[in-house]
N, C-alpha and C positions, 0 to 999 in steps of 0.2 A: 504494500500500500504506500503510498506515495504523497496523493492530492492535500488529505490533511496533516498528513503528518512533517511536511514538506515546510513547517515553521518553527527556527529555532528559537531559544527563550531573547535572545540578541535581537535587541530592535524591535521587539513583540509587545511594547505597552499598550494598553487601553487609547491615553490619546492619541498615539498614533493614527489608528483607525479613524477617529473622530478627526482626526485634524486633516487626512487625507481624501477623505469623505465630504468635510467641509470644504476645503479646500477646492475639489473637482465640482460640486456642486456650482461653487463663487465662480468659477472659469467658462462653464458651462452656461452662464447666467449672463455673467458679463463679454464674453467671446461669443459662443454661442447662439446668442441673442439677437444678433448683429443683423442678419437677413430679415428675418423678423420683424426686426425693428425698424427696418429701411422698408421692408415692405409696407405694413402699417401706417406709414408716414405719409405710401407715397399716396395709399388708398384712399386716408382723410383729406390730402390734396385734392385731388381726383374728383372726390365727392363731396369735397366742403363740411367735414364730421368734425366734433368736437377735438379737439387736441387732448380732452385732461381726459381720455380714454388710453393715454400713454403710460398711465401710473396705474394700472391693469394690465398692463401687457401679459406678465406672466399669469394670469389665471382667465385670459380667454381663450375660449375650444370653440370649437369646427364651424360650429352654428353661428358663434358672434361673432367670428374673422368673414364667415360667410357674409354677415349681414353689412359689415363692410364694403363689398363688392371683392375682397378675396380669393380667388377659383381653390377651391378644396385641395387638387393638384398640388399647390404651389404653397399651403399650408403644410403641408405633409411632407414637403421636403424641408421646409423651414422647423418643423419640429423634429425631425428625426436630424437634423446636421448638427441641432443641440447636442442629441444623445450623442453624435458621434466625434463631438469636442470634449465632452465629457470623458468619454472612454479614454481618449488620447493623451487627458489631463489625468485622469489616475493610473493610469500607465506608468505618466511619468511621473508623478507622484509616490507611487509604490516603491519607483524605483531608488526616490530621493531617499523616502524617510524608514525605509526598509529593507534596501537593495537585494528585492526579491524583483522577478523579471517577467514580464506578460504572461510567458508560459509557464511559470514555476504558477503563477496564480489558477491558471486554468486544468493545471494535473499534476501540480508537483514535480515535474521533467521537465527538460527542454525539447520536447518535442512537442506538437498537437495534433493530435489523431483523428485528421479529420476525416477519413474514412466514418467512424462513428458521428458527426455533424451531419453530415451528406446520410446514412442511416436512418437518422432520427428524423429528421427533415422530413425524408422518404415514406416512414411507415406514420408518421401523425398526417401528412399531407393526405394520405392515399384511406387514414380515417377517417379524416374531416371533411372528403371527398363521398364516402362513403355513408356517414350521415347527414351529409346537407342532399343527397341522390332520394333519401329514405322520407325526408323533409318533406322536398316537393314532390316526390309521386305521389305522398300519403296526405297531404293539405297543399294542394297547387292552389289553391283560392289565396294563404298567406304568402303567395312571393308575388311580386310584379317585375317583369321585366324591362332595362331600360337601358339598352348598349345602345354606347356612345361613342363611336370608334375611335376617335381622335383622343377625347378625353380618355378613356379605356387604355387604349394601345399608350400615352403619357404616364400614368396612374401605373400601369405592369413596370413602367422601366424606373418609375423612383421608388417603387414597394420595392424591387429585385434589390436597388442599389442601396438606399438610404436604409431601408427596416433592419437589417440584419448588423447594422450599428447600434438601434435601439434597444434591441430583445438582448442583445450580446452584450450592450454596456449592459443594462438590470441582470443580465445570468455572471457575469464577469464580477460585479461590483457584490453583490447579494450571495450568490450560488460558493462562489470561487472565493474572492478577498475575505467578506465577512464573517463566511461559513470556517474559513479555515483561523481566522481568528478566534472564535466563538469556541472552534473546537481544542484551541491552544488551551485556554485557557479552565475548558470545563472539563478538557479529557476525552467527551462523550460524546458519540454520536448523534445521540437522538438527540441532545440539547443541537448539536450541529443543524438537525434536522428541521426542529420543532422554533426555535429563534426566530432564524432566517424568513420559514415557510408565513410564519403571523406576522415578520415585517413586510414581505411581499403581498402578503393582503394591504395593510394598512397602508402602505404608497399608493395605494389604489383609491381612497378614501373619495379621494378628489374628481372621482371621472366620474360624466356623465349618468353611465349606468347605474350606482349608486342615489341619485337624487330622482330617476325617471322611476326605477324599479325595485327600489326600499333597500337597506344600509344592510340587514344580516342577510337576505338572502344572496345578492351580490356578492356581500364580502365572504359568506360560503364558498362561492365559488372562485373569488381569487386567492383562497387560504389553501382551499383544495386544488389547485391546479401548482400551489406555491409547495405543496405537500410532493406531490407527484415528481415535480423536478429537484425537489431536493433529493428523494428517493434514488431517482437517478443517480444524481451525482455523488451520493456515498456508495452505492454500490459499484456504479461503476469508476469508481476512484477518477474523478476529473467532472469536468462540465462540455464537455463537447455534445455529448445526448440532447442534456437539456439546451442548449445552446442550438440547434437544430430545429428542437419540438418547439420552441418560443418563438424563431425565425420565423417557422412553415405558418406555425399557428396567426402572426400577425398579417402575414403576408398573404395568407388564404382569407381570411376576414373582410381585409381590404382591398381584393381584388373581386371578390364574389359574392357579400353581402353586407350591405348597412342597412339601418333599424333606426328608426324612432330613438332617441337616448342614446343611440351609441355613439363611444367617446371619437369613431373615425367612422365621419361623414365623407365617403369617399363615391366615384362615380363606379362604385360597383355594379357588378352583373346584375343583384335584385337585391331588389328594395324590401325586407320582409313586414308585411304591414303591421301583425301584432307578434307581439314575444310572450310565450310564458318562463318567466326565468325559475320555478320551479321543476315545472319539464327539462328545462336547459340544463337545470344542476344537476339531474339523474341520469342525464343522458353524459354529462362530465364523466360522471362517476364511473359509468361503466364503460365506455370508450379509454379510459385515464387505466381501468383495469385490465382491459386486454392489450393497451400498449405495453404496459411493465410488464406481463406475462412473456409477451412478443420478445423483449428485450431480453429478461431473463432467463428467457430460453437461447437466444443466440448468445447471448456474453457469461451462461451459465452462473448466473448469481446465486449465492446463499444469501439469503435475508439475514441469517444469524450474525451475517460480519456488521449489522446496528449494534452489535452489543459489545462489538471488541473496543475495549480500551485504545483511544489514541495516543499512540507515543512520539512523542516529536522526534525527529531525526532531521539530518541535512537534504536537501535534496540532490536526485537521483541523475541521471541518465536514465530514460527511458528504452528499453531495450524489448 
């Protein structure tokens, strides 16, 4: 094992975490921000809108950039170029106040297995695929169709480009950095597990979905989906899985449906007119079950290694 055990006590305090955390965040904020905020600028020009809509910048979503005049398109990239200064900035941050290295974060080695990325991608895409098929043959009255070829064919090439910095900083930052601090210090797996999983809920706190479709049963489902990829990544010693199944999952979303409330208004393939997010969670749950099964059986896991004591060591060569 390798991923958590891959932190020595050297350079392992508390505030590190917090200060490299803060830090990526303030960069991501004030760099990051930058398209955004030129975009916004130019749109209240444009349209003659209030200016003191500029001291909100960071808590407007999809809808009220829309109502700016906007194009969703060009949101979406301006919010995911965030995520992907972010990532850049705890990179190098990890490496300042840590001098541990992108990959030592993601498996403990220096290598990344991206075989298992491209994997996990694979079999959540071809799920997701799989129950949105079961969706509309069984209630085609709830989708409406609305391809936009121009729009559409733009919308594929900045999900392809831009998401997979989004999903990857939160699995990078959460999955990988904080998991393996957490686990420094507790020893324990499941703390590794159980932490992390209830802080990826609660980053969620803020999106759409939560205010359209009530606070516990959304955050069920961002707690559970936050369970299932931690899952992954202690068993399979690293974060490439999850780092996959987060990619496919946002990138399949945004390219093939939005919803009433949801936090990415994008010109996807259908519009589904009403959600049951109770339905939704059950249908998590068991798709979430036959993924790890899938897994487990290809990378042969023992579930027993949650209970093995973490021991710290140096990191490895992955071999």
């Amino acid at each position: 094992m390798n991923h958590l055990e891959c932190v020595t006590s050297k350079k392992n305090n508390w505030y590190r975490y917090l200060l490299v955390l803060f830090l990526s965040v303030v960069v991501a904020n004030m760099v990051g921000s930058i398209p955004l905020f030129v975009v916004i600028i130019i749109a209240l020009l444009k349209n003659g809108f209030d200016f003191s809509i500029l001291a909100a910048v960071g808590k407007l979503d999809f809808n009220e950039l829309g109502a700016l005049g906007i194009d969703s398109n060009l949101t979406m990239a301006c919010f995911t170029f965030i995520f992907a200064v972010m990532l850049l900035a705890a990179i190098f941050f990890i490496k300042l106040f840590h001098d541990r290295s992108w990959k030592e974060v993601i498996n403990g080695t220096n290598r990344v297995r991206w075989s298992r990325f491209f994997f996990g991608f694979l079999v959540w895409g071809i799920l997701s695929a799989v129950i949105l098929a079961i969706s509309y043959f069984s209630e085609p009255e709830l989708f409406r169709f609305r391809f936009q070829p121009v729009q559409f064919i733009i919308l594929i090439v900045i999900s392809l480009l831009f998401i997979p910095f989004q999903s990857s900083c939160e699995e990078f930052l959460i999955r990988g950095y904080l998991t393996q601090g957490i686990a420094s210090w507790t020893k324990s797996r499941w703390w590794a597990l159980i932490i992390p999983s209830l802080l990826f809920g609660l980053l969620h706190f803020d999106n759409s979905e939560i205010k359209e479709y009530g606070f516990f049963i959304m955050m069920a489902q961002y707690v559970t989906m936050g369970f299932v990829l931690g899952i992954m990544s202690i068993m399979d010693d690293g974060i490439e899985l999850a780092m996959g199944v987060h990619t496919v999952n946002n990138v399949f979303v945004s390219i093939f449906t939005t919803f009433k409330g949801s936090a990415l208004q994008t010109y996807a393939l259908f519009e589904i007119t009403e959600i049951n997010p109770v339905k939704e969670f059950f249908s998590l749950i068991v798709t979430a079950i036959i993924l790890l099964s899938i897994l487990a059986y290809k990378y042969k896991w023992k579930f027993s290694t949650l209970n093995r004591k973490v021991t710290l060591s140096t990191c490895t060569t992955f071999i």
